[in-house]
N, CA, C and O atoms as a CHARMM CRD file, in Angstrom:
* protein
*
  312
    1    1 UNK  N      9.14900  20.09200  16.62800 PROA 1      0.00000
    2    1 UNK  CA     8.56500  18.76200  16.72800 PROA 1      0.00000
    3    1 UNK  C      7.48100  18.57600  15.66900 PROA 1      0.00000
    4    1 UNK  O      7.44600  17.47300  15.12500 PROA 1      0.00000
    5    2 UNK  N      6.61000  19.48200  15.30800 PROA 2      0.00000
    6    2 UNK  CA     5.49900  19.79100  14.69900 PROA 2      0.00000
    7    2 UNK  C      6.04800  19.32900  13.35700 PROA 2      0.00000
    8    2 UNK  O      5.56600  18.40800  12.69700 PROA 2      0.00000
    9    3 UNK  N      7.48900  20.32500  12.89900 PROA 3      0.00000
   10    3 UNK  CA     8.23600  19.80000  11.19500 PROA 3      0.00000
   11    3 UNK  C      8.59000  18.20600  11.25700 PROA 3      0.00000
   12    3 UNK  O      8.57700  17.47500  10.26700 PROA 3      0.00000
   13    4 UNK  N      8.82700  17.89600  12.24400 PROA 4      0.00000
   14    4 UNK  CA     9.30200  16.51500  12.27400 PROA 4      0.00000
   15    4 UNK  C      8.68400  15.16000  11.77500 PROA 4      0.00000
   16    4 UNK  O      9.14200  14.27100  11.05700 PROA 4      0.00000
   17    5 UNK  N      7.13800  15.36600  12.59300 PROA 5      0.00000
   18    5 UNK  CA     5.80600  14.69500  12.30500 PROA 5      0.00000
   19    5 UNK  C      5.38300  15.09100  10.81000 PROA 5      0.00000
   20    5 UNK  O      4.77500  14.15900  10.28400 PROA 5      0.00000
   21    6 UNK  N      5.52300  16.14900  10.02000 PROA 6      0.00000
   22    6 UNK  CA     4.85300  16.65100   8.64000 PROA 6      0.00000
   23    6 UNK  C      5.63700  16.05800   7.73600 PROA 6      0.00000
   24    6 UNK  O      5.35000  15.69800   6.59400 PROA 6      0.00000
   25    7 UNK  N      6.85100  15.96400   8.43600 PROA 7      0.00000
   26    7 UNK  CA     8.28800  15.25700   7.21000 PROA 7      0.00000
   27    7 UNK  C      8.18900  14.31600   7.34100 PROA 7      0.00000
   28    7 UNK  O      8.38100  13.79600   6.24200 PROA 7      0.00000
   29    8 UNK  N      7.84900  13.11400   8.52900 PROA 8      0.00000
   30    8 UNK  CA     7.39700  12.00300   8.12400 PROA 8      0.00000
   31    8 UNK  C      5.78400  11.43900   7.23200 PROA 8      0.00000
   32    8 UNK  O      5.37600  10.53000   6.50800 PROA 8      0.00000
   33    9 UNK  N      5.41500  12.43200   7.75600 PROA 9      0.00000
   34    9 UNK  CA     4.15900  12.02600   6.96500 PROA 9      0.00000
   35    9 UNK  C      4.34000  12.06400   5.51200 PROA 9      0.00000
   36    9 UNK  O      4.06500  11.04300   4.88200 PROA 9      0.00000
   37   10 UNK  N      4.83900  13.28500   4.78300 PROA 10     0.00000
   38   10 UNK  CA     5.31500  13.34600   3.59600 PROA 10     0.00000
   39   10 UNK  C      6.00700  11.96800   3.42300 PROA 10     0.00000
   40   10 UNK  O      5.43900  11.31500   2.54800 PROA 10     0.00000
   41   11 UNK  N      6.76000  11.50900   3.82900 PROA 11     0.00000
   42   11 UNK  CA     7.29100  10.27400   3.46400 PROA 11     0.00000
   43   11 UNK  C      6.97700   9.25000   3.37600 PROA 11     0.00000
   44   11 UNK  O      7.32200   8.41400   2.54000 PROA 11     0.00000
   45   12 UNK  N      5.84500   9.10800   4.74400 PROA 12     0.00000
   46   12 UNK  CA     4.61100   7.58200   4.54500 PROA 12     0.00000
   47   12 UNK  C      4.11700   7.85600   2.99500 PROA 12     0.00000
   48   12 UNK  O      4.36400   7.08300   2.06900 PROA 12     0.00000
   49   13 UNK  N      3.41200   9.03000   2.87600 PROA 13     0.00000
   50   13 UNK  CA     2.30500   9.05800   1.94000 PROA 13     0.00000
   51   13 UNK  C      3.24000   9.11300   0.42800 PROA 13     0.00000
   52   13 UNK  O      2.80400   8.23500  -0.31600 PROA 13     0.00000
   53   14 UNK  N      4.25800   9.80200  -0.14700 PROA 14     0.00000
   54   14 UNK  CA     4.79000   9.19900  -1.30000 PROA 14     0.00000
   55   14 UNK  C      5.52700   7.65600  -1.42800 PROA 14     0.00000
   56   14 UNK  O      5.84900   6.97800  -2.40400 PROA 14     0.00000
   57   15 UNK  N      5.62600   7.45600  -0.02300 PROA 15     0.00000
   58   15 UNK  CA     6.46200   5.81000  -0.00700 PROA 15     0.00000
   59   15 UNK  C      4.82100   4.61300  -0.12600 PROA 15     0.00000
   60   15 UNK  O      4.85700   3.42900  -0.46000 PROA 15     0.00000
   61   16 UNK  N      3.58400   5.39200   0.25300 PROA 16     0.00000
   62   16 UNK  CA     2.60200   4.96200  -0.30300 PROA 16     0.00000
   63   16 UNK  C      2.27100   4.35800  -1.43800 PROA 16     0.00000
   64   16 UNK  O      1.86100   3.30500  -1.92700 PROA 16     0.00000
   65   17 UNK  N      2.72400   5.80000  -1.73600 PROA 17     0.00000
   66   17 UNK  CA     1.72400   5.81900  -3.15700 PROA 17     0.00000
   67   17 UNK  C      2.60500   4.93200  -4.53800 PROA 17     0.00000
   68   17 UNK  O      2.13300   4.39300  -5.53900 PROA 17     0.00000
   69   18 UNK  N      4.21900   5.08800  -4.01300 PROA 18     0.00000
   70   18 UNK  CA     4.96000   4.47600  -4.60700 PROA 18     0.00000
   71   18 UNK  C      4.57600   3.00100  -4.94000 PROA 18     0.00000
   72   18 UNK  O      4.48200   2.48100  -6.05200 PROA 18     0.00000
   73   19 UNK  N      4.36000   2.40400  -3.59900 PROA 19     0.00000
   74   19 UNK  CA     4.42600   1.11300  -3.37900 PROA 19     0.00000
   75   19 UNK  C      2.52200   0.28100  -3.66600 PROA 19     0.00000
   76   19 UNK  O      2.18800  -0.89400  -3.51200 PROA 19     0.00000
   77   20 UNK  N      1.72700   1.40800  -4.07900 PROA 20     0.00000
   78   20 UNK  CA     0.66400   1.19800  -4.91800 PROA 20     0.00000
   79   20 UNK  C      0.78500   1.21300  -6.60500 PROA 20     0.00000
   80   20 UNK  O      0.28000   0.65100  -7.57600 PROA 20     0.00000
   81   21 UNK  N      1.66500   2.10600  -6.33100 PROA 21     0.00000
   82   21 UNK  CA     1.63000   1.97400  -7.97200 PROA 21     0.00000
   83   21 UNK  C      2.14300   0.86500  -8.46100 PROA 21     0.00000
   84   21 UNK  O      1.41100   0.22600  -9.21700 PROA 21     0.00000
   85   22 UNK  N      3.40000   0.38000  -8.19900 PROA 22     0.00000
   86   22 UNK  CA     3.54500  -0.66200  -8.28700 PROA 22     0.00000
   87   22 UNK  C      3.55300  -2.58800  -7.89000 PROA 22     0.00000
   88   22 UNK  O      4.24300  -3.60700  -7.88300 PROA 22     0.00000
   89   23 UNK  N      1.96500  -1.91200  -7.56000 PROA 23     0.00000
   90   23 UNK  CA     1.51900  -3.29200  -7.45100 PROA 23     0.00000
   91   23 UNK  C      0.58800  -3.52900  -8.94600 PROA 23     0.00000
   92   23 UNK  O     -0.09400  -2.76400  -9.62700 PROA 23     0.00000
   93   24 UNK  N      0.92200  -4.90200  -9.05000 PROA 24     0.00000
   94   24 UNK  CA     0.08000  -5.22100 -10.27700 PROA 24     0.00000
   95   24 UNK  C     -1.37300  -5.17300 -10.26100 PROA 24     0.00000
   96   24 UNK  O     -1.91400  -5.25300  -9.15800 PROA 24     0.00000
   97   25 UNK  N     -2.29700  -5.02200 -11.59700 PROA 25     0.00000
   98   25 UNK  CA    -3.65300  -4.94100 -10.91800 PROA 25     0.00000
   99   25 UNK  C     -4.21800  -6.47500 -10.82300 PROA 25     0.00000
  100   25 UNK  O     -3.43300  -7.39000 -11.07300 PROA 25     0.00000
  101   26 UNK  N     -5.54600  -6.76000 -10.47100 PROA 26     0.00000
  102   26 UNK  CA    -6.05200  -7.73900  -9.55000 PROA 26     0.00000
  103   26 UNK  C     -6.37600  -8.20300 -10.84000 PROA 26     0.00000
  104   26 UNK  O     -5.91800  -9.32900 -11.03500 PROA 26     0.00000
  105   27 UNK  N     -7.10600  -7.65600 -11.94300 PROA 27     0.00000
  106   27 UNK  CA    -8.15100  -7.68300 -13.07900 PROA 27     0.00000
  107   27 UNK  C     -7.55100  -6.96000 -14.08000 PROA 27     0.00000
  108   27 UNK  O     -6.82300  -5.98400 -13.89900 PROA 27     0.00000
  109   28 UNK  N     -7.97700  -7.62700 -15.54800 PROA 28     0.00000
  110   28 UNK  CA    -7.84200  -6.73300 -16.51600 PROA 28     0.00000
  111   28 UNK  C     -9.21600  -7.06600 -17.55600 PROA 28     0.00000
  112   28 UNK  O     -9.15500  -7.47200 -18.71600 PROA 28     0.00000
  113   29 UNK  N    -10.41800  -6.76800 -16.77700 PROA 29     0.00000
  114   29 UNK  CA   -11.52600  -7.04800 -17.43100 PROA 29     0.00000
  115   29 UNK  C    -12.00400  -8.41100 -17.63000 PROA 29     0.00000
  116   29 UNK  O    -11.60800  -9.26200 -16.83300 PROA 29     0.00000
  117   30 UNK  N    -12.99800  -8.83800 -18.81400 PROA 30     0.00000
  118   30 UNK  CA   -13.44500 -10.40100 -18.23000 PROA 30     0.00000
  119   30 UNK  C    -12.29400 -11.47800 -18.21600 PROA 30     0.00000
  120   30 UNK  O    -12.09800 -12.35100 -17.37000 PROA 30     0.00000
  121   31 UNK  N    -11.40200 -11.12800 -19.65600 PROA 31     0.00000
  122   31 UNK  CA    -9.89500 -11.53700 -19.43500 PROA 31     0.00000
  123   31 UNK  C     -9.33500 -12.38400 -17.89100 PROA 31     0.00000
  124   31 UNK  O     -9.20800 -13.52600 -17.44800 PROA 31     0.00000
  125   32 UNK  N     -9.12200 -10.94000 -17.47900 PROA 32     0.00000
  126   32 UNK  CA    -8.41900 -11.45500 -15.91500 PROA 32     0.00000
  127   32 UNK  C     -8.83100 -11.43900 -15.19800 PROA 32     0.00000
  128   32 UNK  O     -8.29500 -11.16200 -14.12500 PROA 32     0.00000
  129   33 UNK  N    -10.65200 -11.87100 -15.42000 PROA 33     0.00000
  130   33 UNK  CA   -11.70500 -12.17700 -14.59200 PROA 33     0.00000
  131   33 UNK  C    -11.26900 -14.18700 -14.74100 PROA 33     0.00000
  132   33 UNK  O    -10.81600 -14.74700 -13.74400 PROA 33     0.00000
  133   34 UNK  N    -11.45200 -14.83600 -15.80400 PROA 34     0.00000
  134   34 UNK  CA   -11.11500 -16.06300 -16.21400 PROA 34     0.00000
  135   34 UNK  C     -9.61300 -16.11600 -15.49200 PROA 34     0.00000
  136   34 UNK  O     -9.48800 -16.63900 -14.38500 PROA 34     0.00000
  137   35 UNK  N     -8.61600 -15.60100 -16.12100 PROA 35     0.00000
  138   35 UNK  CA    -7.40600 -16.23000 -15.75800 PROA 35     0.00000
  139   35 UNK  C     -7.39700 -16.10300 -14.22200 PROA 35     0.00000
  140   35 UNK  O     -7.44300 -17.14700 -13.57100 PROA 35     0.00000
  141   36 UNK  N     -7.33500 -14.74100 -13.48900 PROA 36     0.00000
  142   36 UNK  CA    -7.34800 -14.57700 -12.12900 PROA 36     0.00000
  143   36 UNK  C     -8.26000 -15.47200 -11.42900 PROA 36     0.00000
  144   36 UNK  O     -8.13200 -15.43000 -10.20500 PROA 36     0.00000
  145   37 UNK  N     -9.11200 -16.23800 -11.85700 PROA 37     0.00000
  146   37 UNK  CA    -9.88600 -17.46500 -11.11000 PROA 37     0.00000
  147   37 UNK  C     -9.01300 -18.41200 -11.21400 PROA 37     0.00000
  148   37 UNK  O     -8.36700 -18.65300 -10.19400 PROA 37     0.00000
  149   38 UNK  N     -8.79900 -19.02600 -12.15200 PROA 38     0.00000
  150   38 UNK  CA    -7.53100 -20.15500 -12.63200 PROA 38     0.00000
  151   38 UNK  C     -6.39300 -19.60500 -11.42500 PROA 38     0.00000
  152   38 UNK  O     -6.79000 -19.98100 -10.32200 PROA 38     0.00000
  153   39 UNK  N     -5.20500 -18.88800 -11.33800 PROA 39     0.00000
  154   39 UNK  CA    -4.72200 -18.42100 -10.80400 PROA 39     0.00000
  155   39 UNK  C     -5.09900 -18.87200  -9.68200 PROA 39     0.00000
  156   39 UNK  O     -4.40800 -19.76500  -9.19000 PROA 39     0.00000
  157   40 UNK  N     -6.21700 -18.42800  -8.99500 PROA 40     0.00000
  158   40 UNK  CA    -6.34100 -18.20700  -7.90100 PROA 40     0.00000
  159   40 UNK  C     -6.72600 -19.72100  -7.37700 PROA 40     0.00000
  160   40 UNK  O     -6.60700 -19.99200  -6.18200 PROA 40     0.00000
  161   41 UNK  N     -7.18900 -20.68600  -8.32400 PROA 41     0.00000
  162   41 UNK  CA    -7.90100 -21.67400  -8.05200 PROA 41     0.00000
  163   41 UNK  C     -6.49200 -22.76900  -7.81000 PROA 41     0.00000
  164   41 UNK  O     -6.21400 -23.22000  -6.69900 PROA 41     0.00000
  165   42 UNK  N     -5.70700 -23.07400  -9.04900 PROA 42     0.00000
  166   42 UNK  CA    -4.79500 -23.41300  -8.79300 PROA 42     0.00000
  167   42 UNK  C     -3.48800 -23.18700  -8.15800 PROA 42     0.00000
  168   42 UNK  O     -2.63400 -24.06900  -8.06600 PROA 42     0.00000
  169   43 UNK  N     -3.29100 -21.47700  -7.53900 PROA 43     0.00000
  170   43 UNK  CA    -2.20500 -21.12800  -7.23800 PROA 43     0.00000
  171   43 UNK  C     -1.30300 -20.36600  -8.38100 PROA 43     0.00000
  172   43 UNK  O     -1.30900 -20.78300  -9.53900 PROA 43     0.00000
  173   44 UNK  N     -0.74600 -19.54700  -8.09700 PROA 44     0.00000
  174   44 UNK  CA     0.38000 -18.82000  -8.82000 PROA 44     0.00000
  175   44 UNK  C      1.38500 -18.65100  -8.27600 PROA 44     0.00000
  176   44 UNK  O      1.27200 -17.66200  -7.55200 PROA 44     0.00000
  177   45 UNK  N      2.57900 -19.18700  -8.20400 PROA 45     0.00000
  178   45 UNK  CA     3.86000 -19.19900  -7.65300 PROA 45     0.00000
  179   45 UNK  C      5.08200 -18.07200  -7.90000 PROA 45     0.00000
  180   45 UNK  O      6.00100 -17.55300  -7.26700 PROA 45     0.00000
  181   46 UNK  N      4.52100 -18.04100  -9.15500 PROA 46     0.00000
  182   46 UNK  CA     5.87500 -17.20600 -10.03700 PROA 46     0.00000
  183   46 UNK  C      6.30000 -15.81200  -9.48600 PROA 46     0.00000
  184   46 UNK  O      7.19000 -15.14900 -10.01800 PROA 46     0.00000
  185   47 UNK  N      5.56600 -15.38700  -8.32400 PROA 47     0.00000
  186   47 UNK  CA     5.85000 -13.56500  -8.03500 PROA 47     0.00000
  187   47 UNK  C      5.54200 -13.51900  -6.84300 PROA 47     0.00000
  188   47 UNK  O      5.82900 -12.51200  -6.19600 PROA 47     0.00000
  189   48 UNK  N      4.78300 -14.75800  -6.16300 PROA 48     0.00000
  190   48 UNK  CA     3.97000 -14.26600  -5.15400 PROA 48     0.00000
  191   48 UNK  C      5.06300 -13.93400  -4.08700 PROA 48     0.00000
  192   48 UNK  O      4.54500 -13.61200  -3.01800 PROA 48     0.00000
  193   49 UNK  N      6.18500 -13.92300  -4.07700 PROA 49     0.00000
  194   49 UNK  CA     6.97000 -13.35000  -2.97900 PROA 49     0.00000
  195   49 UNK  C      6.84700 -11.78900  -2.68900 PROA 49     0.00000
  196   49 UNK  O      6.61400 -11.08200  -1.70800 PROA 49     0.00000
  197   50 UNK  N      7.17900 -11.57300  -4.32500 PROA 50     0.00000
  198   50 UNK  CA     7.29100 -10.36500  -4.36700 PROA 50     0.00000
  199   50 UNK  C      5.92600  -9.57600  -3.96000 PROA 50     0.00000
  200   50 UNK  O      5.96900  -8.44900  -3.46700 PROA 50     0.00000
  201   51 UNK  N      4.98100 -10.11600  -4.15600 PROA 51     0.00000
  202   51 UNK  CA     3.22700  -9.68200  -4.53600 PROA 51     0.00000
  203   51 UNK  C      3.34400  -9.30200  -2.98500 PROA 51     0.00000
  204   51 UNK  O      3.32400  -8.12000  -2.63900 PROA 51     0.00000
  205   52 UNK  N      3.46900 -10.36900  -2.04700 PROA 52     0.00000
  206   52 UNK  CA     2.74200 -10.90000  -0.95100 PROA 52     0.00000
  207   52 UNK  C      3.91500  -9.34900  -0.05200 PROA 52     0.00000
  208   52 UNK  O      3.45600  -8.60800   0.81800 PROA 52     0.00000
  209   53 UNK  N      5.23000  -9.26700  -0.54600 PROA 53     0.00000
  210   53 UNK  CA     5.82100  -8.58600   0.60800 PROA 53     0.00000
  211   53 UNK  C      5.51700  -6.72400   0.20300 PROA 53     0.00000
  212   53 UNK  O      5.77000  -5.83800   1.01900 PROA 53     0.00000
  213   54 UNK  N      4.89300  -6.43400  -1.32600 PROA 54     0.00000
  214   54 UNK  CA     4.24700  -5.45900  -1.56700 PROA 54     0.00000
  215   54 UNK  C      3.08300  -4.70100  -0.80400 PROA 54     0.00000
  216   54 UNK  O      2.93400  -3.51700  -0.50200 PROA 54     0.00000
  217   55 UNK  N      2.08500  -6.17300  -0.55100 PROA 55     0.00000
  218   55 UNK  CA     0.82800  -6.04800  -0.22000 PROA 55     0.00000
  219   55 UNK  C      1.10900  -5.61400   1.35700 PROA 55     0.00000
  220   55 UNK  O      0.61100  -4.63500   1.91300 PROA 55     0.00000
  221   56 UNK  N      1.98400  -6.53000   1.92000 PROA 56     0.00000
  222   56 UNK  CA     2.45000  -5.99400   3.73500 PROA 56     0.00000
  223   56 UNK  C      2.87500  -4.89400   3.78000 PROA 56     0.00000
  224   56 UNK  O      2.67700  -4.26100   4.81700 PROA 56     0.00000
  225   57 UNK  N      3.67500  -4.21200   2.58100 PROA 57     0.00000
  226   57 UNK  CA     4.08900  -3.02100   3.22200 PROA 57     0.00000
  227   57 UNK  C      3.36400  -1.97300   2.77800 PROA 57     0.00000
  228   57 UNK  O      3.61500  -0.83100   3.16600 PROA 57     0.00000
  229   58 UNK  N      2.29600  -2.26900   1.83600 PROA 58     0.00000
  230   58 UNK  CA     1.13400  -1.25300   1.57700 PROA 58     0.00000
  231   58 UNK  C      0.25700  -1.27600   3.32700 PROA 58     0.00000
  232   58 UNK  O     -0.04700  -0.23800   3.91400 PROA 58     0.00000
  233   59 UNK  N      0.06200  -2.32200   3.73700 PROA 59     0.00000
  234   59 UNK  CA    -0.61800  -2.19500   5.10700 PROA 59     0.00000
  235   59 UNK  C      0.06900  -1.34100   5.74500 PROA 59     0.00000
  236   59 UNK  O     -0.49100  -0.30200   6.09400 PROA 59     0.00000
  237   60 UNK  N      1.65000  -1.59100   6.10400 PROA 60     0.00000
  238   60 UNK  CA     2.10800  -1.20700   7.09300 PROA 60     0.00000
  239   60 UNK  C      2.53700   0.49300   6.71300 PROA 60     0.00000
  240   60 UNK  O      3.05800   1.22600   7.55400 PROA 60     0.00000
  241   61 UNK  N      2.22900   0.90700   5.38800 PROA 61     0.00000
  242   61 UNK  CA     2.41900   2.25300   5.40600 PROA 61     0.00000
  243   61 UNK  C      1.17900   3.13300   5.45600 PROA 61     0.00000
  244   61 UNK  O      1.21700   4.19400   6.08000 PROA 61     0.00000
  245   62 UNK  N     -0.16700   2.64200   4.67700 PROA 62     0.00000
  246   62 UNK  CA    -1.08000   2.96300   5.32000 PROA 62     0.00000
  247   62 UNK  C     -1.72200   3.14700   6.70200 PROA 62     0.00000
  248   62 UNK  O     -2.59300   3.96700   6.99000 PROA 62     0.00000
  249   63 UNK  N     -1.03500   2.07100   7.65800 PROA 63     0.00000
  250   63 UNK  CA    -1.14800   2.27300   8.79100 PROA 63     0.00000
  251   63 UNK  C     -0.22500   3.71400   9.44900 PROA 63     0.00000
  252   63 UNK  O     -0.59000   4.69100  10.10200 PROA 63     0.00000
  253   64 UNK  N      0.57800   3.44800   9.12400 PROA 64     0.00000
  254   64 UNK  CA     1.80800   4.56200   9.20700 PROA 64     0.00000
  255   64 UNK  C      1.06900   6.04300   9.12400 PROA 64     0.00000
  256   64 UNK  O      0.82500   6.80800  10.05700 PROA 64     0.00000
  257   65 UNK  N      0.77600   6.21200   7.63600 PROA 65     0.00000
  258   65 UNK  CA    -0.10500   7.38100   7.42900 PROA 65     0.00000
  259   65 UNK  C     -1.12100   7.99200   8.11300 PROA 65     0.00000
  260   65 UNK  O     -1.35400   9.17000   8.38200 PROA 65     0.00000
  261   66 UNK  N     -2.04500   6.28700   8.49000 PROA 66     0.00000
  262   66 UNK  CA    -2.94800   7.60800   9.15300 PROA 66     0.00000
  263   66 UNK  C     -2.85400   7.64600  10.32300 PROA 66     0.00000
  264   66 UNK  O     -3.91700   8.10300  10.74100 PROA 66     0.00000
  265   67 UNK  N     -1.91200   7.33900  11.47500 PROA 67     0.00000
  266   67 UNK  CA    -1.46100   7.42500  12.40500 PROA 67     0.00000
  267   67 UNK  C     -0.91100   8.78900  12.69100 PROA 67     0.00000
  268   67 UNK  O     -1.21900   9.64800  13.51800 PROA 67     0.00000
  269   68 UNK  N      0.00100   8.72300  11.75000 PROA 68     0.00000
  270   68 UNK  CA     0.85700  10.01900  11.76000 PROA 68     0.00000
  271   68 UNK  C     -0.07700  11.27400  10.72900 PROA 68     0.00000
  272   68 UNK  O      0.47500  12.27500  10.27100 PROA 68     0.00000
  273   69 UNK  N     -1.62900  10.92200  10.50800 PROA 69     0.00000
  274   69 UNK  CA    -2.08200  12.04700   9.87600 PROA 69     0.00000
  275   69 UNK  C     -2.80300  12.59000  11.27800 PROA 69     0.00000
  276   69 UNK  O     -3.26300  13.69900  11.54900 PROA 69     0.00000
  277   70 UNK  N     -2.71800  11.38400  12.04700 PROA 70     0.00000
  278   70 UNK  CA    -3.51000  11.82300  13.65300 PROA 70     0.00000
  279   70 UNK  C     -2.73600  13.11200  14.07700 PROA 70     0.00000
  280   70 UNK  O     -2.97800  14.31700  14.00900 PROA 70     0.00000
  281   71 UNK  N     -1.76200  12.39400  14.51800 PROA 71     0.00000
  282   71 UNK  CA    -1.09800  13.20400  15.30200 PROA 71     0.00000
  283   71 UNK  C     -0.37800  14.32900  14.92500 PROA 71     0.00000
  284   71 UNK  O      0.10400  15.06300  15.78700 PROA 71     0.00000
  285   72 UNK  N     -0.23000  14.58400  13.58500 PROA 72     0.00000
  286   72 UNK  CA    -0.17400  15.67500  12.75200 PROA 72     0.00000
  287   72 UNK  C     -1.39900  16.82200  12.91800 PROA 72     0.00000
  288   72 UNK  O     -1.41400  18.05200  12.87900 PROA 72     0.00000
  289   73 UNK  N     -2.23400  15.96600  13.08700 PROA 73     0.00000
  290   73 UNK  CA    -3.68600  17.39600  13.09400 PROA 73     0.00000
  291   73 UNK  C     -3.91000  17.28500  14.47900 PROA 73     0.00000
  292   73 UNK  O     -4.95100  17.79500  14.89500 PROA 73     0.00000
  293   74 UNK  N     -2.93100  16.55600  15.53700 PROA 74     0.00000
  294   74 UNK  CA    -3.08700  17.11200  17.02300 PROA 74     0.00000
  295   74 UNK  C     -2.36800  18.27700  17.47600 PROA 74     0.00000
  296   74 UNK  O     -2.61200  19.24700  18.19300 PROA 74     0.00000
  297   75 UNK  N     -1.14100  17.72500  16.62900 PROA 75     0.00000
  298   75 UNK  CA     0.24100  19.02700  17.01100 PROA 75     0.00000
  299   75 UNK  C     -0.66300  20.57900  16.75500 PROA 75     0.00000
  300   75 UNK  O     -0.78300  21.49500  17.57000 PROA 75     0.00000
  301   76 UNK  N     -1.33200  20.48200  15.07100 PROA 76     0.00000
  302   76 UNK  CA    -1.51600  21.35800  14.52300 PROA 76     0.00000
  303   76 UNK  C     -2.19200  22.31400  15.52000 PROA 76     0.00000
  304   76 UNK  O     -1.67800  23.33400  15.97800 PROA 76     0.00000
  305   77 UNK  N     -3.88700  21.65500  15.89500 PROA 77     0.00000
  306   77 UNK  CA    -4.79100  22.06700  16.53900 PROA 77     0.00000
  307   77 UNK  C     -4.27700  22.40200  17.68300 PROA 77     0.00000
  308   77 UNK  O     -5.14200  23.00000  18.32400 PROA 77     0.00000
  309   78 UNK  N     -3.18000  22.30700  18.33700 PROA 78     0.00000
  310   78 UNK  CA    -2.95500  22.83400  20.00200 PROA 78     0.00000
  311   78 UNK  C     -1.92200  23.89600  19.72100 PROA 78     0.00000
  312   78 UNK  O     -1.45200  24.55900  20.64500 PROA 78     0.00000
């Protein structure tokens, strides 16, 4: 049961890190300090599907992770 919980965790945390990396960044200095206001002021349409269903499943695997980092260091400790 113990391998079971460690093999998922391995999997939250590279399906993580995956799904961070490829998110775009917020900023690219004063640059996309200006445009990212614009953007943000008027809206950006062109990706936000994609952006918006990135950003949910960064929640929902972070949540994932440290859930299962719980109960990973419960199995361990007993």
């Amino acid at each position: 049961m113990e391998l079971l919980w460690k093999v998922l965790l391995v999997i939250a945390s590279v399906g993580l890190i995956i799904v961070v990396l490829l998110q775009k960044g917020k900023s690219a200095g004063l640059a996309g300090a200006i445009s990212g206001g614009a953007e943000h002021l008027f809206g950006k349409q062109k990706a936000r599907g994609l952006e918006l269903f990135l950003e949910r499943l960064t929640i929902g695997l972070a949540s994932a992770f440290f859930i299962l980092s719980l109960v990973v260091a419960y199995f361990v400790k007993s």
